[in-house]
N, C-alpha and C positions, 0 to 999 in steps of 0.2 A: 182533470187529472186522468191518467193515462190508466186503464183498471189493470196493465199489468208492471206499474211501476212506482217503487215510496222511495221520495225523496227527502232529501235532509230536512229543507226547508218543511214540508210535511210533520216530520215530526214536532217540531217550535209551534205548527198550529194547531198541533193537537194538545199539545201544553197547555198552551193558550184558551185551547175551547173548555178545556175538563177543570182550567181553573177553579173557577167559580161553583162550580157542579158538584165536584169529588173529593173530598177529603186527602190526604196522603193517609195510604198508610202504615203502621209500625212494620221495623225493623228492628229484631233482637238476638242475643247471641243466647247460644244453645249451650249452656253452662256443661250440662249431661253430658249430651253427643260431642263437644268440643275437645274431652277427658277420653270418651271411648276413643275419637278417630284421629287424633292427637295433632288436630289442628281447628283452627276456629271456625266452627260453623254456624251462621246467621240464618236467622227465617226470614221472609220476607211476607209479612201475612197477608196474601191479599182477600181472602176470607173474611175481611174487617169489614167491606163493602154492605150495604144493606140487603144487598141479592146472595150473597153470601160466596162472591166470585170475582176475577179478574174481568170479566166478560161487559161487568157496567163501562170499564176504559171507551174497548171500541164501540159499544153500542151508541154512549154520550158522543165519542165524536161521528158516529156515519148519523145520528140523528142529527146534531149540529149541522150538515152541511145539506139539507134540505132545502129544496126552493119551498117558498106558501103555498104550491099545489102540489109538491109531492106530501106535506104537511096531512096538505087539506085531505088526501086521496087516502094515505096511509100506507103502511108496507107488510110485507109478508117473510119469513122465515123458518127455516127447521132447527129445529137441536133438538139434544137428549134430554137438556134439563137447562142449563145454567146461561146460553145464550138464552133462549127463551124468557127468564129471571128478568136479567139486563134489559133484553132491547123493551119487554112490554112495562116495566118498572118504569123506564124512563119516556116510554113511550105515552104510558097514560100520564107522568108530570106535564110532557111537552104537548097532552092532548093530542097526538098524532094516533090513528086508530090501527089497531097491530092484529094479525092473522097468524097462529102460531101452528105446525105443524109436529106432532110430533111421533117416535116409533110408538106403537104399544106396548114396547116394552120399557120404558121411561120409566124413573122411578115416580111411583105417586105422588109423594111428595111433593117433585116439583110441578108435577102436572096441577095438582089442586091450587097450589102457591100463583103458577101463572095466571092462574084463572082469576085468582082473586086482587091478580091486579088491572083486570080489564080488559085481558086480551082472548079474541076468538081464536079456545085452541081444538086443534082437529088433532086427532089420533088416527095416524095412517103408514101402516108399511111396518116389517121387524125389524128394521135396521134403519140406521141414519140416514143411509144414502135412500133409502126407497122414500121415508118423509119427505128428503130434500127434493127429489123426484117429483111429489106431489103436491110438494109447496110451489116450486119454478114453475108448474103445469099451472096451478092456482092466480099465481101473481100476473104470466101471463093473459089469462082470460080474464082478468079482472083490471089489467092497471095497471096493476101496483111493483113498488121497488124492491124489488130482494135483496134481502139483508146476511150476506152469507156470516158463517160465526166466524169465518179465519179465510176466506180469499178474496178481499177485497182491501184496497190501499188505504180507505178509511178507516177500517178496523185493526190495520195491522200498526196504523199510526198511532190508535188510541192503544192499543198494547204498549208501545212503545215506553209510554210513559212510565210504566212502573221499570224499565232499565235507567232510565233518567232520576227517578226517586233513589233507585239503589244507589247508586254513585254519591246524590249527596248524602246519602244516610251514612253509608259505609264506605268512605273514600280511599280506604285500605282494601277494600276487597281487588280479590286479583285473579278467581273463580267462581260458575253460576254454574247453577245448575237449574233446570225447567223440564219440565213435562210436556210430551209434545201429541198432539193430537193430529189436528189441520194445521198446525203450526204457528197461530196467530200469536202466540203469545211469545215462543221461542223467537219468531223472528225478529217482531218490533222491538223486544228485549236486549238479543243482543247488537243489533243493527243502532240502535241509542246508544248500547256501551259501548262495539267497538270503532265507531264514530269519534269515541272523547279518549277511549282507552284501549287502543289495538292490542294490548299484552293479555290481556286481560282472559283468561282460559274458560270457553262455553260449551257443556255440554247438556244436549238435549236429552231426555228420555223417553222412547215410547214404552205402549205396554204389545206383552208377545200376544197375545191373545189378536189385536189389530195389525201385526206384524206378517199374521199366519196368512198363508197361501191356501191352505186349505177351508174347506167351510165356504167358497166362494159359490157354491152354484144356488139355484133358488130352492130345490130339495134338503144341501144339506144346513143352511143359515136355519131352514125349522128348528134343529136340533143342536145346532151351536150352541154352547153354554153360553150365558148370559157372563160380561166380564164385572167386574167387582168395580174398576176403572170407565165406568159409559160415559164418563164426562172427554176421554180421550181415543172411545174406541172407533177411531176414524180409521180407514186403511190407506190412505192417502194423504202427501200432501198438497195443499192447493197450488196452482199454477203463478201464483203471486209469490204464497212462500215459501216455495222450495229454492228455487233461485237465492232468495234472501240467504236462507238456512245454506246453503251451498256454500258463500260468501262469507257469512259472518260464523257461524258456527264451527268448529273445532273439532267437534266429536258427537257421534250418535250410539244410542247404546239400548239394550230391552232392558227390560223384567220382570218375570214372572207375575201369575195371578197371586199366588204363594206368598212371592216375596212382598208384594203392595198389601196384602193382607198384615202380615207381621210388621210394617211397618205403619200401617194404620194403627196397628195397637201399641206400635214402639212412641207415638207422639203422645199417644192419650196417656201413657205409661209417664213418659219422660215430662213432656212440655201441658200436661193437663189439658188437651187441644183436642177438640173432634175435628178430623178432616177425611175429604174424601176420596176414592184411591185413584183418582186423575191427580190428588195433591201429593199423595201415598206414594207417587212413583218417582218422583223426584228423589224423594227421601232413601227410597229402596234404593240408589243409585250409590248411596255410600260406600256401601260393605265392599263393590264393587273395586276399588280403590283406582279410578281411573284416569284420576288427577294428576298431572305431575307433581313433582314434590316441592316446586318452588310455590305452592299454589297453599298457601296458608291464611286466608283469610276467604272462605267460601261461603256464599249466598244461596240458599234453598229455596225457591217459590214455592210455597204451599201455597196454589192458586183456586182451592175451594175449600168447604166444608159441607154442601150441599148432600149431607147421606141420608139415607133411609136409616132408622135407628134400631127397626127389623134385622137388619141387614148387620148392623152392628154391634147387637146382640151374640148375635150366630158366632159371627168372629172374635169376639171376645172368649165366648163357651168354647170354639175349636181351640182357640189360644191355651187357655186353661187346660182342656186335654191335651194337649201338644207340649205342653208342663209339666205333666202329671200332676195336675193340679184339680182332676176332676176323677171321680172312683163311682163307680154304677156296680153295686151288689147286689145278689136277690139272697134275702137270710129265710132259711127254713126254720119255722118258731110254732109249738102245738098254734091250733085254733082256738084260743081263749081267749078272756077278756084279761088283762092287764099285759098280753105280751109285747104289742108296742108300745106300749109307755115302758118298759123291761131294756128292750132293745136300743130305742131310742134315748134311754138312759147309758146303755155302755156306750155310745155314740157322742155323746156329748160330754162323758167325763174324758172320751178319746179326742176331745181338741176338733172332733169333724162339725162341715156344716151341714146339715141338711137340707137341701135342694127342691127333689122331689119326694114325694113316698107314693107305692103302689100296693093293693092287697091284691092278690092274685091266688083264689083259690082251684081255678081250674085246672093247672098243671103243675102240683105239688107235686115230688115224688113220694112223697113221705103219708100216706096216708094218717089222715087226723092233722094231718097240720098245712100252715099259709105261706104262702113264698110273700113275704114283704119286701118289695125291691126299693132301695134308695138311691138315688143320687146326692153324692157325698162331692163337698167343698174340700179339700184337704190342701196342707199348705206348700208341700212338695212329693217328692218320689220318695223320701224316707218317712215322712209323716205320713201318706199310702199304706204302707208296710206297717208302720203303727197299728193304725185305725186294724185292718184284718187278722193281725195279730189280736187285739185283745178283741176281737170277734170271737176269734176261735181258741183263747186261753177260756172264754166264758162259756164255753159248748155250745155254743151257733153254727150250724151248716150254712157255709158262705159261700157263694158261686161269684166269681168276678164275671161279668157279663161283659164288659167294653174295657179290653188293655188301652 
């Protein structure tokens, strides 16, 4: 097979090889989001996988087409996190021995997760491309086959398949939408649909963060902010799937760190679903309204779940302020004993939760007395207004610290 070219025939063998290997799986409609955006939107969970990603597709079929000595030899690889899952997951079922590279800034998670499936992983370089940099240096001097996560015709094949599952899941569907990183996933996707169904409207999503032009030299990538999205923060797409993506896709589009954020927490909200904001960006792509309007039965790829749970704390906590659903007070109360249990009683008859509590006696203004700062749960922007009112009908000096 030609490394810059997937053929039809291509994809029936990557059906063929993941048979047996991967499960299908679910496709559901979005009862929620269906009501907000007044047309039918499907997920397509590929998060179902054991690696907890699309990424097992390609990796079962480029491990399937090994000869007994690249088997025997093993291969090598860079990701952020979730190729990495895939290829050494199946890499140690098929006993093939896997050499994983990856940035240092990867989430831990998946770092420890690789590891403990058998694969020797190296931590090198702050970005993807510098890993991949010294993974291809690695593979060279040693042997071994590179496994890219999205430019190569094996992997774009085993993507493929979850366009092939949509179809018969959802035979109504008439628009896709996918998140786009190296592109492996966009392009086997829609390259499978509009193979059986040319009408059929695809659009891809990157994130702006991978988009940006700037942040490109080796000084300022130290200080680039980390994207919330690292499962798609590629800048590039690969020389296999661009071409594809050219061809079969319809429309390319961003979105925000921002917007993958509130959509991260719009799935956990809506569909009870952890995912990650490579899956996150898809979904950000809604509000967008870029569909046309014939385009009434539309398919979502949430193509991981793979988060730091750190990570999604934070986001949840911004969320809530971004709500007015979080209130940070400092109450000025004498320094005695029973004034917090005092305080914290008008708090609790006031409906708030409390969060944190801090005593802080060194910058009181009020001589003889404590600044007890809380962190209050509150239920909106009115119940806010509640909670400090009956602060201050009960003669508490209250300081709001964080509008």
């Amino acid at each position: 097979m030609s490394k810059s070219t997937v053929q039809r025939s291509d994809l029936a063998a990557a059906a063929k090889a993941l048979a047996d290997i991967l499960h299908i799986t679910p496709l559901t409609k979005s009862a929620a989001l269906s009501s907000l955006y007044g047309r039918n939107i499907y997920f397509k969970w590929e998060n179902k996988f054991r690696t907890g990603s699309f990424k097992e597709r390609g990796a079962v079929n480029f491990l399937s087409h090994l000869s007994k000595q690249q088997r025997t030899k093993g291969v090598c690889a860079a990701s952020a996190g979730n190729h990495a899952l895939a290829l050494s997951y199946h890499a140690s079922n098929m006993k093939v021995p896997c050499h994983i590279f990856m940035p240092v800034t990867a989430p831990l998670v998946k770092v420890q997760t690789t590891k403990s499936f058998g694969a020797n992983v190296m931590l090198q370089g702050d970005t993807f491309h510098q890993a991949c940099e010294h993974a291809m240096q690695f593979a060279k001097k040693k042997g071994l086959l590179f496994v890219s996560p999205f430019n190569h015709p094996w992997i774009v094949a085993g993507q493929s398949t979850c366009g092939t599952e949509m179809l018969e899941q959802c035979p109504q569907m008439d628009s896709l939408i996918a998140p786009v990183g190296g592109g492996g996933l966009l392009a086997g996707s829609a390259m499978a649909i509009k193979l059986k169904r040319p009408e059929v409207f695809t659009l891809g999503v990157q994130s702006e963060w991978a988009a940006q032009k700037k942040w490109q030299t080796p000084a300022d990538i130290a200080i680039r902010p980390h994207s919330i999205a690292d499962g798609i923060a590629v800048k590039e797409l690969g020389e296999v799937t661009a071409p594809l993506i050219e061809r079969y896709v319809d429309c390319m589009t961003t979105v925000s760190e921002n917007e993958i954020a509130r959509a991260m927490v719009q799935c956990l909200e809506v569909e009870r679903a952890v995912i990650e904001g490579a899956a996150a960006a898809a979904l950000a792509a809604l509000p967008k309204d870029l569909l046309p309007d014939r385009c009434q039965h539309t398919v979502v790829i949430i193509s991981g779940s793979n988060v730091d749970m750190n990570v999604l704390s934070r986001l949840l906590e911004r969320d809530m302020g971004d709500k007015g659903r979080l209130l940070k007070v400092a109450v000025s109360v004498p320094d005695r004993p029973g004034t917090l249990f005092t305080t914290a009683g008008v708090l609790a008859k006031s409906g708030a939760n409390v969060l944190q509590v801090l005593h802080d006696r060194s910058f009181s203004k009020i001589p003889g007395n404590v600044d007890i700062t809380f962190q209050l749960e509150v239920r909106d922007v009115l119940h806010r207004e509640e909670v400090l009112r009956e602060l201050k009908v009960k003669g508490f000096l209250v300081r709001v610290l964080e509008e």
